[in-house]
N, C-alpha and C positions, 0 to 999 in steps of 0.2 A: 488560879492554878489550873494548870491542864495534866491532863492523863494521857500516854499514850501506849497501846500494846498492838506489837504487830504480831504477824501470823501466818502462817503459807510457804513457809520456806519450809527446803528437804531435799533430798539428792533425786537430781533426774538428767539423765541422758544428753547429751549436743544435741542439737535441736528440737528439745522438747520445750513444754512449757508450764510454767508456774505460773499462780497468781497469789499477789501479796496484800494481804489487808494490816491497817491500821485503823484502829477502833479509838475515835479519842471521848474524852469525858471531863464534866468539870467546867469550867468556862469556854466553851465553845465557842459560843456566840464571838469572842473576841480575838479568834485566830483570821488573820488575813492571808496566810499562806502556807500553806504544807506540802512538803518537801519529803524525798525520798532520796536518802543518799548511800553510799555506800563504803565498805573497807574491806581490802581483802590484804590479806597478811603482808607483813612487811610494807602495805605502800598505804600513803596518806588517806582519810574519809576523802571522796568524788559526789560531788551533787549529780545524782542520775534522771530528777524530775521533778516537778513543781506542777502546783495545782494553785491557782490563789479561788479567793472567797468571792468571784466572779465567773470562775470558770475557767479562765486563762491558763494555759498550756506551754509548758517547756519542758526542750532535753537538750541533755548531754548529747553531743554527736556518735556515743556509743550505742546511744539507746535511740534514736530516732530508727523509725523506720521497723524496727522488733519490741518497746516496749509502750503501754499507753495509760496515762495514768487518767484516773478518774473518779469520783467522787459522791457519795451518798448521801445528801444533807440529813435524810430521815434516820438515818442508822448512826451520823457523825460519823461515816467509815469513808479511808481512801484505800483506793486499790492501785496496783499497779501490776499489770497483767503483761507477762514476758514471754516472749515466741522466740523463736529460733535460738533457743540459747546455747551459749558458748561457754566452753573451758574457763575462759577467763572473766565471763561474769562472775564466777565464783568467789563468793565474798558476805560476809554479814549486811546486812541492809537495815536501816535504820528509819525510821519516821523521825520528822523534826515540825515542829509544828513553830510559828511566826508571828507574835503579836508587835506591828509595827510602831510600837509607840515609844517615845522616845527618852531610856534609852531602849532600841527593841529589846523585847523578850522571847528567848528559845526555850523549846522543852524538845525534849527530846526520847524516846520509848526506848527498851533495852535490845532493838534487835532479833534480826531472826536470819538463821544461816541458811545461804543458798551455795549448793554443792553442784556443780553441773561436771557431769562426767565425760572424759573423750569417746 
């Protein structure tokens, strides 16, 4: 079983910036990728980044270039630290965490709302 709680989210201005941690616990050792994804009302969850248990690095073409995510082995913490934010990143963000074994297993944390103002 894994645990996940995020954290860092809160209203802040267009182009300001937040940083968002997820703390996880629990069997660590056996997540190979955590992910950061997102929902903002009315529209479907959006994978906004990915971290794997190498280090390896992905985004969403919304978030290149303004969001970076990264990772703490010692803490079990990921972060994903957001600049230039927009109206429309506005949305609950979510950790998911990925053990790929087959069938994979997801877990998933409750969320933490980011509010970005015009």
């Amino acid at each position: 079983q894994v645990q996940l709680v995020e954290s860092g989210g809160g209203l802040v201005q267009a182009g300001g910036s937040l940083r968002l941690s997820c703390v996880a616990s629990g069997s660590t050792s056996s997540i190979n990728v955590i992910n950061w994804y997102r929902q903002a009302p009315g529209k479907q969850r959006e994978l906004v980044a990915s971290i794997s248990s190498g280090g390896s690095t992905n985004y969403a073409d919304s978030a290149k270039g303004r969001f970076t995510i990264s990772r703490d082995n010692a803490d079990n913490a990921v972060y994903l630290q957001m600049n230039s934010l927009k109206p429309e990143d506005t949305a609950t963000y979510y950790c998911n965490a990925l053990i790929l074994n087959l069938p994979p297993i997801a877990y998933w944390g409750k969320g933490t709302l980011v509010t970005v103002s015009s």
